[in-house]
N, C-alpha and C positions, 0 to 999 in steps of 0.2 A: 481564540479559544480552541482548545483539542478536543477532542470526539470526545477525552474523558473528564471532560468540565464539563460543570450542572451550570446555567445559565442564572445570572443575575438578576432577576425580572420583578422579586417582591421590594414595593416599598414599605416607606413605617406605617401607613394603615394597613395593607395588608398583613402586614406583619403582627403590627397590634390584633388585629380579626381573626387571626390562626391561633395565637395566644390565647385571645378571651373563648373562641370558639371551643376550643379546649378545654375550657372553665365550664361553659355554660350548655351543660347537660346533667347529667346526675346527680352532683351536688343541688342542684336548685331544683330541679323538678322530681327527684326519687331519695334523694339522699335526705331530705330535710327532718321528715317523718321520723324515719330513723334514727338520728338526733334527739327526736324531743320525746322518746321510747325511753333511750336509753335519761338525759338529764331533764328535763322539760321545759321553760321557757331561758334556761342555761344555755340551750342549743345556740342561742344565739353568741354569748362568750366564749362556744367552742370553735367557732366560726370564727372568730376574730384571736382566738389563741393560736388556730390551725395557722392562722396567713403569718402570725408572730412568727410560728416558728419553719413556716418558710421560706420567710426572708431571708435569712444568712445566706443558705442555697440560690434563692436569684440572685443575689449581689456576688456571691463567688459565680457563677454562670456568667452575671453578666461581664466579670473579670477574664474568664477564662476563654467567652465568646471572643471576644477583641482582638485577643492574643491566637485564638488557632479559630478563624470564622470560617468553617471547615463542614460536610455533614457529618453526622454522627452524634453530634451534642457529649449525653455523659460518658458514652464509649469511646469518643475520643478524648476528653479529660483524661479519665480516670487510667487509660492506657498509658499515657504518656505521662501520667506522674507517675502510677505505681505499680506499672509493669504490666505485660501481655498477658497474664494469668487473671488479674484483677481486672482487667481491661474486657473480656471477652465475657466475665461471668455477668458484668453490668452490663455491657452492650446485649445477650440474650437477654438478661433479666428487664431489663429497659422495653427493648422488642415483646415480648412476651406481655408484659406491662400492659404497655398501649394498646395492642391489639386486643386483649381479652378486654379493654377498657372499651374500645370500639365496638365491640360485640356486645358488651352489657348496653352499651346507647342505644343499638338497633333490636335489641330484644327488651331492651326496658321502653322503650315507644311503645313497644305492645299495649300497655296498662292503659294508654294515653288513646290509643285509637281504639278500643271495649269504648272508651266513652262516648267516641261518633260514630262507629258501623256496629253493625250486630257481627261479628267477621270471630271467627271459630279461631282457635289454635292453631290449627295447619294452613289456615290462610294468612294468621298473623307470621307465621315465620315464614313464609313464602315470600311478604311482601321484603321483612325482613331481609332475605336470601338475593332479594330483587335491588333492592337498596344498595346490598353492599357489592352490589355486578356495578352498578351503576358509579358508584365512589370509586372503585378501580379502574373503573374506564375514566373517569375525571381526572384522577392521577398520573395515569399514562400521560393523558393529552398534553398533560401541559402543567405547572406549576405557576405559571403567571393565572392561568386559565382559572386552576385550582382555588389560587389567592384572589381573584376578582369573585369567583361566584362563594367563598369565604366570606368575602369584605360585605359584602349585599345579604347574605342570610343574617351576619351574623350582628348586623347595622338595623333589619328586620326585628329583630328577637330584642333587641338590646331597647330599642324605642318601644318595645310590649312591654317588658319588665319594669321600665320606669313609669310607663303609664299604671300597670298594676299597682305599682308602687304609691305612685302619688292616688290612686283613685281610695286606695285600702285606708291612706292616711284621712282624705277628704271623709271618709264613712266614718272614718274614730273621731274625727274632732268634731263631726256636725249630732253624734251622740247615736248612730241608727243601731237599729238592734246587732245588723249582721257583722257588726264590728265592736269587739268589746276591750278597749284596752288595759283593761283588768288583766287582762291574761298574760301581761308581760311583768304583772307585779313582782313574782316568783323569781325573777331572773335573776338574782345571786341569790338564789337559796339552797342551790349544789352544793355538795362539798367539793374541796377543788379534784379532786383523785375523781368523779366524776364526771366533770369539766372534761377532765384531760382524759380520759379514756372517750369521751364526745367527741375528742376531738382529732382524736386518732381515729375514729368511724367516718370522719367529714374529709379528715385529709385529703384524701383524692379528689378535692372536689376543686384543690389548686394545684393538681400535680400539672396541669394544662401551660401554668405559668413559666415553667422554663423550657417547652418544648420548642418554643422559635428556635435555641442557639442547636438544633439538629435538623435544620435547613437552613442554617448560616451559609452553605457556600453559595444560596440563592437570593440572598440578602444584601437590596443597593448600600452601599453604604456601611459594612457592618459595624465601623465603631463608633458612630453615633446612633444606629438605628439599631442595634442588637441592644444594648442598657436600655433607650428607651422604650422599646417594644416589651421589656423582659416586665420591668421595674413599672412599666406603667401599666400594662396590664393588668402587674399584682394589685395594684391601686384602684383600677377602676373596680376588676370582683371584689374586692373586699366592700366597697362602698355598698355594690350592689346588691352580694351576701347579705350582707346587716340587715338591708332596706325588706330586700323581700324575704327572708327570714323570720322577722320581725310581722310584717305582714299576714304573712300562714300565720304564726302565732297568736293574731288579735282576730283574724278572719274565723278562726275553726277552735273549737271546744276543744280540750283535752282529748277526752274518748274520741273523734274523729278522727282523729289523727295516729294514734293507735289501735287503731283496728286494719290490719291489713296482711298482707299474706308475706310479708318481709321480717325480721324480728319484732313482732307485732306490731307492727307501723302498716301507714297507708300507702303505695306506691304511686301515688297521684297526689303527694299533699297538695300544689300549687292549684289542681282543679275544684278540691274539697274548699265548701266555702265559696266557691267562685261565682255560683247564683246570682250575687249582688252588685257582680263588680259592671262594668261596660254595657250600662244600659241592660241589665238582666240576661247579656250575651254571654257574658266572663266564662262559662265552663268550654263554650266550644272553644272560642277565642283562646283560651289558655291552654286548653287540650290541643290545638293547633300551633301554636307557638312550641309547647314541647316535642313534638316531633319534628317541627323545625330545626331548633335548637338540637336535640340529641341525633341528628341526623350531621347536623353540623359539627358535632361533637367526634363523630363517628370518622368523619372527613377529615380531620384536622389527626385525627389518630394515628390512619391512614399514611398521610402525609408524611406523620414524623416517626412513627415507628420503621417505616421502609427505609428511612435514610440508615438504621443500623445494619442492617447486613451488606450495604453499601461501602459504607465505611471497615467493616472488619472485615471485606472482600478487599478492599485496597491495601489492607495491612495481612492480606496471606492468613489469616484468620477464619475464613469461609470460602467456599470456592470461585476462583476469579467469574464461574456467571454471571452470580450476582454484585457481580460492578459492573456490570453491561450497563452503557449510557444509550438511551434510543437515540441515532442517529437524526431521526425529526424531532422529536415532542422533546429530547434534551432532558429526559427523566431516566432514573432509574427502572426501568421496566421490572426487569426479572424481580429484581427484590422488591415490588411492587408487587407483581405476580405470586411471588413466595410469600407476602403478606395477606394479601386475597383468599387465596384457598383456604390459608388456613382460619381468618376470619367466618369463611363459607362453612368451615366444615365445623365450628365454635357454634355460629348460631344453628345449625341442624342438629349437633345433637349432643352439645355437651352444656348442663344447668350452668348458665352464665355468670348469675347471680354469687354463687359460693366461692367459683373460681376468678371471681373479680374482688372480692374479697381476702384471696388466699395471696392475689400478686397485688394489694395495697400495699403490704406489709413489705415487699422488693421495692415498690415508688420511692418508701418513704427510705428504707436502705441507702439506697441510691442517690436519693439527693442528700444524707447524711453523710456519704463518701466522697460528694464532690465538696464538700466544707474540706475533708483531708486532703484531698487531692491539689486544693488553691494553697492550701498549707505546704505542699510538699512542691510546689513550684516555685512559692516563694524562697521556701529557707533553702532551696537547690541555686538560686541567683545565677540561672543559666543565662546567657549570653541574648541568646533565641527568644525567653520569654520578654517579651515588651507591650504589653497589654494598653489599648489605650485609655481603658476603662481602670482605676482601682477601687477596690471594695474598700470602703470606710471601717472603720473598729477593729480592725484585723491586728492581733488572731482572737481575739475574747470573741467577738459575734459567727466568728468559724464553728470556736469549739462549743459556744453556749448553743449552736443551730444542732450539734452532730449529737453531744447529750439528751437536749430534746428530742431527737426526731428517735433515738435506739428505746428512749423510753414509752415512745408510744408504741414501739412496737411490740415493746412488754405486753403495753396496757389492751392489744389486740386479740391476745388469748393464744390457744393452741396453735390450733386450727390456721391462721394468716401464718404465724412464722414455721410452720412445717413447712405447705407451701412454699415461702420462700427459701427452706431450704433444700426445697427439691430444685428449685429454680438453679440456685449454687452449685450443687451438685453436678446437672445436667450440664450450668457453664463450662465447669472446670474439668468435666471427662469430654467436652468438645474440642477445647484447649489441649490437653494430656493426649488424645487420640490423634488429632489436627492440626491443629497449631504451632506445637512447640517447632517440631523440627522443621515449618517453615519462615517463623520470623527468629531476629535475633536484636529485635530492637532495646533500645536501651530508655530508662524513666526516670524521672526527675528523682525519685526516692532512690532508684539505684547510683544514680552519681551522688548524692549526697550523703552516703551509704561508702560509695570509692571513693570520697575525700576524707572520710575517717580514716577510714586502711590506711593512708597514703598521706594522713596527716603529718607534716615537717618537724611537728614538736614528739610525734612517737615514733620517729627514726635513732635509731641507736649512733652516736656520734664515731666519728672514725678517727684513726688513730693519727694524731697529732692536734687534732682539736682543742 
């Protein structure tokens, strides 16, 4: 191995546990509320529409994993289909992504720890501030490191949810007051524009699920353990979405649940209600399991957003710093470091909330590009691409994933696609100022592009032919 190889060291449980850890923050503990504001016990259909439609995206991921098990996940996709300009606007935009996703975890804990300390606003972002020192230095240390104390939080949280889970049901079917399964009666009575604007507010709440294949090149095994890690994942949160979704919904009234300081929602649905559950413990218990989780959430961010400037370091794309591999711990450091501050300087002093919001609307971008990007690999029938993985239904489940996904960015409003078009912007004058004049790589879209030009049937025949 050279100084500039990332070490091999997660298996498919860790792998899976970086995945799901990714999953299991916002969406379940902050994000839920917010769903059933906007459709009301629908929220659960949008939940299960969101993971419909980003399937295609991990099945082209897990195609694309196989074939280049590399870090950088969608910035090295998208580069290498459709060229360094496209390539660098996702790889920030991706970057940018995560991290303000990581920043909403450790400030959205906040809501969650009002419930156990009496602890002021400047001591909750302190601890905040504390947290994310602490996830940085985990990162340095090590990525095996990383993935073991991943696999153990996130095996922790995952054994509470299902407990919640089944305890919410035991209270519905034995008839107790604090559980009313009435309250799930309403659930197709959305219209579907509805639904689906739910479910572009919930999205993010699986964007966790393709973040494995952007520490592929630390992945034993990548072509059986990159699909499974990807594809099983999506599997288990979608199970668990349902279960505890459904849950809040019979556990807490309508009005509880809308009442809160997020677009009228509660930012603690999963603790509201909780009284009942675990022996009359359920609120700390549950209030403690989400900072767990969203701390874990936060880690797993961490992780996979540093692998992007890593990767557009190695393609002349950002400055060779940040492909600095630590000589011990065999991490990315700098771009570790470069991901830290600015996470530090996110939770001090920029509203997290809005701007986590604004780069949903780049997530979902982004995994709607990598539906093009498996397309533009394919019909390019490079030599090089030999994936050991292939995506099933291709191309109808590509393009049915990239329609859905531009349409909920519709359904997101103003406000997320400016945002993301600042995001674009910012890529593409990084690129223009940076980049161009120092790669000169070539993409699957542009040879397939120089095989038209160069096509044999539109050459002009010569003379004696």
């Amino acid at each position: 191995m050279s100084d500039d190889d990332l070490e091999r060291s997660l298996g498919l449980y860790p792998t899976l546990m970086i995945s799901i850890g990714a999953m299991i923050g916002s969406g379940i503990f902050v994000l839920p509320a917010i769903g059933f504001a906007e459709a009301g016990p629908s929220v659960i259909l949008a939940y299960l529409l969101a993971a419909l439609v980003v399937l295609p995206a991990a099945l082209s991921k897990a195609e694309l994993g196989t074939a280049m098990p590399e870090s950088g996940g969608d910035y090295i996709y998208i580069e290498r289909a459709l060229g360094p300009l496209a390539g660098t606007v996702a790889g920030i935009g991706a970057w940018f992504s995560l991290t303000f996703k990581s920043a909403f975890a450790l400030v959205g804990l906040g809501a969650y720890l009002l419930v156990l300390t009496p602890l002021g606003a400047t001591q909750i972002t302190l601890v905040g501030l504390g947290l994310a020192v602490l996830i940085v230095v985990l990162n340095i240390s090590g990525t095996e490191l990383t993935g073991e104390a991943q696999a153990v939080v996130v095996t922790i949280v995952l054994v509470g949810l299902f407990a919640y889970v089944a305890n919410a049901a035991w209270l519905a079917t034995t008839g107790a007051e604090a559980a009313d399964p009435s309250r799930l009666s309403g659930i197709a009575d959305s219209e579907p524009g509805i639904v689906f604007t739910a479910a572009a507010l919930v999205f993010v709440s699986y964007a966790g699920v393709t973040k494995i294949a952007s520490v592929a090149e630390e992945v034993k095994h990548p072509d059986k353990n990159l699909p499974r890690g990807i594809l099983g994942s999506l599997g288990v949160m979608a199970v668990v979405y349902l279960g505890v979704i459904g849950s809040i919904v019979v556990l807490n009234p309508p009005a509880v649940l809308t009442t809160g300081g997020a677009h009228g929602a509660s930012l603690t649905p999963m603790a509201d209600g909780a009284n009942a559950l675990f022996g009359g413990f359920g609120v700390p218990i549950v209030s403690a399991l989400a900072i767990i989780a969203l701390i874990s959430m936060a880690n797993a961010g961490v992780l996979s957003s540093s692998r992007f400037p890593l990767a557009m370091s190695r393609d002349n794309l950002l400055p060779d710093s940040l492909g600095v591999i630590d000589s011990r711990f065999k991490t990315p450091r700098n771009s570790i470091l470069l991901t830290g501050s600015v996470l530090l300087l996110l939770i001090a002093f920029v509203p997290v909330i809005t701007l986590a919001e604004m780069a949903s609307a780049f997530i979902i971008f982004v995994l709607s590009v990598i539906n093009l990007a498996l397309i533009a690999f394919r019909e390019a029938n490079l030599e090089t691409y030999d994936p050991a993985f292939r995506a099933p239904g291709y191309p109808v489940i590509q393009v049915v994933g990239t329609v859905a996904g531009f349409g909920m960015i519709v359904r997101l409003g103003l406000l997320p696609i400016v945002g993301a078009a600042g995001i674009t912007v910012g890529g593409a004058l990084i690129y223009f100022l940076y980049g161009r004049q120092r790669t000169d790589s070539t993409s699957a879209l542009g040879t397939i592009l120089e095989g038209r030009r160069t096509d044999p049937q539109d050459v002009a025949p010569t003379e004696g032919d």
